[in-house]
N, C-alpha and C positions, 0 to 999 in steps of 0.2 A: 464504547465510544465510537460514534461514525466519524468514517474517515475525513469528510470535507471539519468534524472539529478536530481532528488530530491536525489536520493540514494549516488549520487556521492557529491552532496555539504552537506549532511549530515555527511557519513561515510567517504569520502576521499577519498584514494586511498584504502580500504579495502573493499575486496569481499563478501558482505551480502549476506545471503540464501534470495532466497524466491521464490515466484511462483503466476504467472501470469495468471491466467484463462481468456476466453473471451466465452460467450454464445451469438452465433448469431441467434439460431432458438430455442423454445420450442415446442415439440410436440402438445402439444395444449395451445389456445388460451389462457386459464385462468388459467397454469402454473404460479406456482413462486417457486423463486429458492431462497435458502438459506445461506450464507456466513457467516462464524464464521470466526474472524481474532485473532489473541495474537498479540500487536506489543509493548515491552518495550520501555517507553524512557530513554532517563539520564534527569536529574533535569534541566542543559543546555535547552536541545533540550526543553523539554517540556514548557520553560521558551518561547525559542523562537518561539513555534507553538502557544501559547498562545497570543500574540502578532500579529499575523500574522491576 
């Protein structure tokens, strides 16, 4: 599933912030990279991702 359908049967017709990074090269090999997210659920969704 791409993410703008996940965002769209989630949130609806309402325009959610967010931002998409993609890393295709790292300068070297034994690079790693790091990712902090925040993402709130409602009680709902967290029921239904729970499930899934």
């Amino acid at each position: 599933m791409r993410v703008e359908d996940y965002n769209r049967e989630v949130f609806g017709s309402h325009d959610v912030p967010g931002t998409l990074s993609e890393v295709t090269v790292l300068g070297y090999g034994h690079q790693l990279i790091e990712i902090e997210a925040v993402a709130p659920l409602s009680e709902k969704n967290y029921k239904k991702s729970k499930e899934a």
